[in-house]
N, C-alpha and C positions, 0 to 999 in steps of 0.2 A: 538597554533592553528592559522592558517590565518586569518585573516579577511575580511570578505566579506563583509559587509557591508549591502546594505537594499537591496533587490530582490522581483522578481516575476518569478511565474511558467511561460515560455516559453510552448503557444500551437501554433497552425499552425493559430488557428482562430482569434489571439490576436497577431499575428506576429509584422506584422506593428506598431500598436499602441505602441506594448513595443520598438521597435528601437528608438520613436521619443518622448519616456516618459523621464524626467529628472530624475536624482536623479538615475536610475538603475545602480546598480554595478554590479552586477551578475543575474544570470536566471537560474533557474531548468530545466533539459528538462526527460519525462519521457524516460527510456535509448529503454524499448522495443521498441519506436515509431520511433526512428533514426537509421538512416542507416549509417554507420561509413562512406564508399566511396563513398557515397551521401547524406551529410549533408545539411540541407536546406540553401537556399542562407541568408536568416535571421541571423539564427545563427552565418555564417561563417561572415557576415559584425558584427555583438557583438564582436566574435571573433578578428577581425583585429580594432575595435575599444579600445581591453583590458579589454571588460567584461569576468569576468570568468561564464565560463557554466562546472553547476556539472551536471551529471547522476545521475536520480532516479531511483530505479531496484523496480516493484513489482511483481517479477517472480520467484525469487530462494527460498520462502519459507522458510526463515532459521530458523521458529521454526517448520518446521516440524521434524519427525521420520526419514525421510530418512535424507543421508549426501547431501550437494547441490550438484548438478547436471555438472559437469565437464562441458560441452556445454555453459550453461546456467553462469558459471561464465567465461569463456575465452570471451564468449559475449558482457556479463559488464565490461571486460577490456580492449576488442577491443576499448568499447566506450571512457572509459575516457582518452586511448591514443590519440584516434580522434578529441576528444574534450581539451585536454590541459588538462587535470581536476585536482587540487587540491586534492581533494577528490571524492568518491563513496559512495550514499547513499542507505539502502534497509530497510526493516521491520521488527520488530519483530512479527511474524508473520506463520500462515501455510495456504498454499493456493490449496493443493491439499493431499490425504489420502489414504489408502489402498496400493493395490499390491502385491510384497514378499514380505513384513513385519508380513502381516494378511493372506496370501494367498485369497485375495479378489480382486476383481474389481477394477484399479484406480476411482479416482474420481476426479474432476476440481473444486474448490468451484469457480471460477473466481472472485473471492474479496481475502479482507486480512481477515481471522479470529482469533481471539486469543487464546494464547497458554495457559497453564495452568499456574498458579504461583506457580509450586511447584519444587522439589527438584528434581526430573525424568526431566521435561521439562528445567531446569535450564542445568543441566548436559548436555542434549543434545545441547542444543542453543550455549551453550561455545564451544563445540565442533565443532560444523558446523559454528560458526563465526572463531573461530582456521582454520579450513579451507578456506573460504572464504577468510581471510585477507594474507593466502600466495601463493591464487592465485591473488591476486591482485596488480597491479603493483603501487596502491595509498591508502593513508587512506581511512578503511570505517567506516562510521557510522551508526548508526542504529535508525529507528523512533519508538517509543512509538504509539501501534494504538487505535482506534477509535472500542468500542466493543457496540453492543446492547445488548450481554448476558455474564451471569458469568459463571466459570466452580465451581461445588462443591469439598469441599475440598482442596481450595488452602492453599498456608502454608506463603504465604509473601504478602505485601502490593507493589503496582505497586512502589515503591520510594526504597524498599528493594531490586525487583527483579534486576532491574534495575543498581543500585549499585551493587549487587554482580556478575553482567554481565559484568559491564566494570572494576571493580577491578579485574575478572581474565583471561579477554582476552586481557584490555588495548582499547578496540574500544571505538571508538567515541559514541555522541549520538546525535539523532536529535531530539532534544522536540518539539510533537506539541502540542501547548497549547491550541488549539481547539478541541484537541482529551482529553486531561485532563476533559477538559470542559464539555465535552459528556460523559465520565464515571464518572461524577460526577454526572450530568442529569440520566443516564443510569443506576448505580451501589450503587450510593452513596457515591463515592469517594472524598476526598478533596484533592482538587489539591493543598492547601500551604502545606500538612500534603508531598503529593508526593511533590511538590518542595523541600520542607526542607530536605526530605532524599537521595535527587538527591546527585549524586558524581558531583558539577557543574562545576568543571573543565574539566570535561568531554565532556561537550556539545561544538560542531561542529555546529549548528545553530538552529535556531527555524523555525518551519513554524506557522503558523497563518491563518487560513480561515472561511467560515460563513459554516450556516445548519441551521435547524429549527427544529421546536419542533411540536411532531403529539402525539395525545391520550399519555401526558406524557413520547413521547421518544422522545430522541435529535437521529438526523441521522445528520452525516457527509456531505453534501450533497458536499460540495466546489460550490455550483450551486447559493449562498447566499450571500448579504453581509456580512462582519466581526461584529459580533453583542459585545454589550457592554459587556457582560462576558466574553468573549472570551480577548477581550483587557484589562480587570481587572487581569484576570490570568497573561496577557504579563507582565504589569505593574508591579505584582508580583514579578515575576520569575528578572525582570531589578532590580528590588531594589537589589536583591540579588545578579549578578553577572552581566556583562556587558559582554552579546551573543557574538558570534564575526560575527555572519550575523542574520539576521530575513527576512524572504519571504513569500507573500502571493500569497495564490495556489487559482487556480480560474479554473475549469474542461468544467463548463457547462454554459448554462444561461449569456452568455459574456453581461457584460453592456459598455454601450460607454465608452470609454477611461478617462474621466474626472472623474469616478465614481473609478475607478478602482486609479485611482492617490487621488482621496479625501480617498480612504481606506488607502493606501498607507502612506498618512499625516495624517491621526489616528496612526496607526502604529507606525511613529516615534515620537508623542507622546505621545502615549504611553511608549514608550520606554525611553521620557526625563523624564515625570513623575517618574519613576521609576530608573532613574539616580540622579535624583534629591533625593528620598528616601534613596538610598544607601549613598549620599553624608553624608545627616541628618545623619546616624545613624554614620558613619565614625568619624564626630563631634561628635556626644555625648559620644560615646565610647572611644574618645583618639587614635583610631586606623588607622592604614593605609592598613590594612584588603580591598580590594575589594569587600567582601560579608561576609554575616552572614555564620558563620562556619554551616558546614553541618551535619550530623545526627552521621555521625563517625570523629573517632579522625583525626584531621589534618593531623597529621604521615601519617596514612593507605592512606591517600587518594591522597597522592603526589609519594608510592612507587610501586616498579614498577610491572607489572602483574603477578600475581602470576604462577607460573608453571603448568602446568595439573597434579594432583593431583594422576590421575590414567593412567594407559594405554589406549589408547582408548575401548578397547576391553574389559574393565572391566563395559562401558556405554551401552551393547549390550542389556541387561537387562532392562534397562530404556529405548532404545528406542523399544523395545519391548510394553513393558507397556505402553509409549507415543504412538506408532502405532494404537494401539486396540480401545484406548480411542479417539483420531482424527477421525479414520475412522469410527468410530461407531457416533457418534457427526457429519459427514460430511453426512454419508448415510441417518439420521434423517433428516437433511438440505434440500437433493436433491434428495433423491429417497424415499422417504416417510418410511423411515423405523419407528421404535418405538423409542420415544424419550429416549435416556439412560437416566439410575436412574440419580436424582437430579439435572436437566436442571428444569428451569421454561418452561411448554407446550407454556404458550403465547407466552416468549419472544422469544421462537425459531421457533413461525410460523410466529413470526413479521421477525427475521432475513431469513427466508428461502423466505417470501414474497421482503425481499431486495435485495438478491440474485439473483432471478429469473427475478427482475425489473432491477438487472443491467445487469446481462446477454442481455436481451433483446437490452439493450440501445447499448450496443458495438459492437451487434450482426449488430445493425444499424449502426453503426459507419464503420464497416470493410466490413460489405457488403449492402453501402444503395442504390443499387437497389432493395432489398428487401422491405421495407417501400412502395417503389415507385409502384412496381409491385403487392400487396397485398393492396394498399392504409388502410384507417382508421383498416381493420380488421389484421393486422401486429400483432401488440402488443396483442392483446386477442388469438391471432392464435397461436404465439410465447410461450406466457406465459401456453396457454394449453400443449403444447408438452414439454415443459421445467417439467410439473409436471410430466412425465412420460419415459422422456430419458434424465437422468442428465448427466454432459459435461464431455469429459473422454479424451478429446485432449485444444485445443486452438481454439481463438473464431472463425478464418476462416475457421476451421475443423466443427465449430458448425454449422457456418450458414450454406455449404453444406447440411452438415446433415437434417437440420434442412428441407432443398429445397424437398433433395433427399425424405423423408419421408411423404411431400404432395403431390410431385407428385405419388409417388407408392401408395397414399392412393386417388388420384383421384380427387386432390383438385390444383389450388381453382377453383369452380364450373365453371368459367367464363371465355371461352373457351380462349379469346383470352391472360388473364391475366397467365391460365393454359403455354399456350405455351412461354409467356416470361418468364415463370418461367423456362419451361425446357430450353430454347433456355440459361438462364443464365448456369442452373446446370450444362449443355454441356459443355460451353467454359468454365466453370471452374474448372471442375471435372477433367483435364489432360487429358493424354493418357489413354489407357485401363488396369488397374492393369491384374496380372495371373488371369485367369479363375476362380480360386475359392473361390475368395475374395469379400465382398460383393458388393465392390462398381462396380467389373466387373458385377455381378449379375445384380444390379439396373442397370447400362447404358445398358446393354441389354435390357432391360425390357422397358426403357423410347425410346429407339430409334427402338424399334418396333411399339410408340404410335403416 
């Protein structure tokens, strides 16, 4: 695998400070946010300077029930032709449910949610990464995520599932060890029990970032500094095998550039510390081993991907069964349905209250004239309507929506904030769909007000 070296997530609002940070070898950039024939000027100077920039995809759902989405992978290939990329990174992960699979309703969770660890969910995942990887013109990896709640009945441990993902596709993996760190918080998980069962030749790089701890749950936040468990894990995972990049992701909450370089030189030593341990045990052992052997036999773990087992069409059954169980679990989420058997009630109104908080935020992000024009009452307005029209498109389809459904409902009170609300929903909403559709319906109705 290449080496990259030590990184940071590339956002628009951290541009500058990471061009003129030392020490960067590479940069993340998330893939849906770039425009292949209009890469920012940023980028393209990392670029001609010889940083490598990978793509990160959190759009193609590859543990959901359906197969990935044609579109949506020619998309993440666009990118990492545009960007030079070594590699393609995306999730393990389902981020939207229903449809023909249930004959129900699509639904949008707009986050990563996690998949089940079982023997149906495994089956599919192999399948839709088999896919994935021969649309893609470069290696892809895939990240381990970040859960506040568990599914009942799983049948592996996250270090099991994991391993038997990349022993029979061959893909990469992306550890983040901040995500370990939170389902250890979250689950009760221990993350040496998951390092030691990792396949770590496997791993493609590590991400590493902060989050904080509310009424005994760890959230993901990236909005955080890198807190000290988080870098004990690192330290870990380095005694064990020597990453061949480490990058920290920073979304929200940007602190000045000197903050973000002192996390930065934690990071990398973290990572000597833990070079330094691999060394010790190299000594004491007599070995010239790189890392402590892993949970399976050497053999298994150096050969090559195992063949698909079955036809694909013999999986039709499990993603059947995978379908029913997502969308029943995502409809609980965002449309208040009844929680399926054997979900914790808490933890899935903590997760639905995270969902609806991030919706909100990116809702601001892609369309903040909204914030602007609703001022202080945005967020409480937002998160009202979010409990009763879950997202069934993408976030720029939401926030219309989201316009279109105060102004028909007469809001907001305040005449003049009323009209730049519509005067936005206009120039944004296009041209006039066919007559019978509703968003013809609603522009009719707003441009008679």
């Amino acid at each position: 695998m290449e080496r990259l070296g030590t990184g940071i997530g590339w956002r628009p609002e951290i541009a500058d400070a990471v061009e003129r940070m030392p020490g960067i070898d590479w940069v993340e950039v998330v893939a849906e946010n770039v425009c292949p024939g209009h890469l920012p000027d940023s980028l393209l100077r990392l670029r001609e300077r010889g940083v490598t920039v990978v793509p990160h995809g959190v759009s193609l759902g590859l543990g959901g029930a359906d197969r990935p989405d044609p579109a949506r992978l020619a998309a993440l290939a666009e990118r990492a032709e545009a960007l030079g990329s070594p590699l393609v990174t995306e999730h393990i992960a389902f981020v939207r449910a229903g449809g023909p699979l249930t004959a129900s309703p699509r639904l949008e969770a707009g986050h990563l949610l996690p998949v089940p660890r079982t023997r149906d969910a495994l089956d599919v995942l192999c399948e839709n990464v088999r896919i994935a990887q021969d649309a893609l013109p470069v290696p892809l990896a895939v990240e381990n995520i970040a859960a506040l709640i568990s599914w009942p009945g799983e049948e592996m441990t996250e270090g099991q599932f994991l391993y038997e993902l990349a022993e029979r596709t061959g893909v990469r993996l992306l550890i983040d060890v901040a995500n370990l760190h939170t389902n250890h918080v979250n689950r009760g998980e221990d993350p040496a029990k998951a390092l030691a069962e990792l396949p770590l030749e496997a791993i493609a790089y590590v991400h590493v970032a902060g989050g904080f701890e509310r009424d005994g749950v760890w959230h993901d936040s990236h909005a955080h500094p890198v807190p000290r468990p988080v870098l004990d894990v690192l330290t870990d995972l380095a005694s064990r095998v020597s990453p061949p990049g480490v990058l920290l992701e920073r979304d929200e909450n940007f602190p000045e550039p000197a903050e973000l370089e002192r996390e930065l030189a934690e990071i990398r030593g973290a990572l000597e510390e833990g070079r330094r341990t691999r060394a010790a045990i190299r000594v004491a052992s007599g070995s010239t081993a790189s890392a402590p052997a892993t949970a399976r036999d050497s053999a298994d773990s150096t050969s090559e991907p195992a063949a698909p087992s079955h036809h694909a069409s013999a999986h039709e059954p499990a993603r059947q069964r995978l379908a029913l169980t997502q969308a029943a679990l995502l409809s609980a989420l965002v449309a208040g349905t009844p929680v399926p058997e054997g979900f914790d009630r808490v933890r899935l109104g903590v997760q639905a209250r995270a969902l609806a908080g991030k919706r909100a935020d990116v809702v601001a992000k892609v369309a903040p004239e909204l914030p602007v024009i609703l001022g202080p009452a945005y967020r409480p307005t937002f998160l009202a309507y979010a409990q009763r029209h879950p997202m069934t498109g993408g976030y720029r389809r939401d926030a219309l929506d989201f316009a279109e459904r105060l102004l028909l409902d007469g809001r907001p009170q305040e005449a003049r904030a009323r009209r730049e609300l519509r005067e936005w929903w206009l120039d944004r909403s296009g041209s006039a769909p066919r007559p019978r559709s509703r968003m013809a319906r609603a522009r009719r109705v707003l441009l008679r007000r």
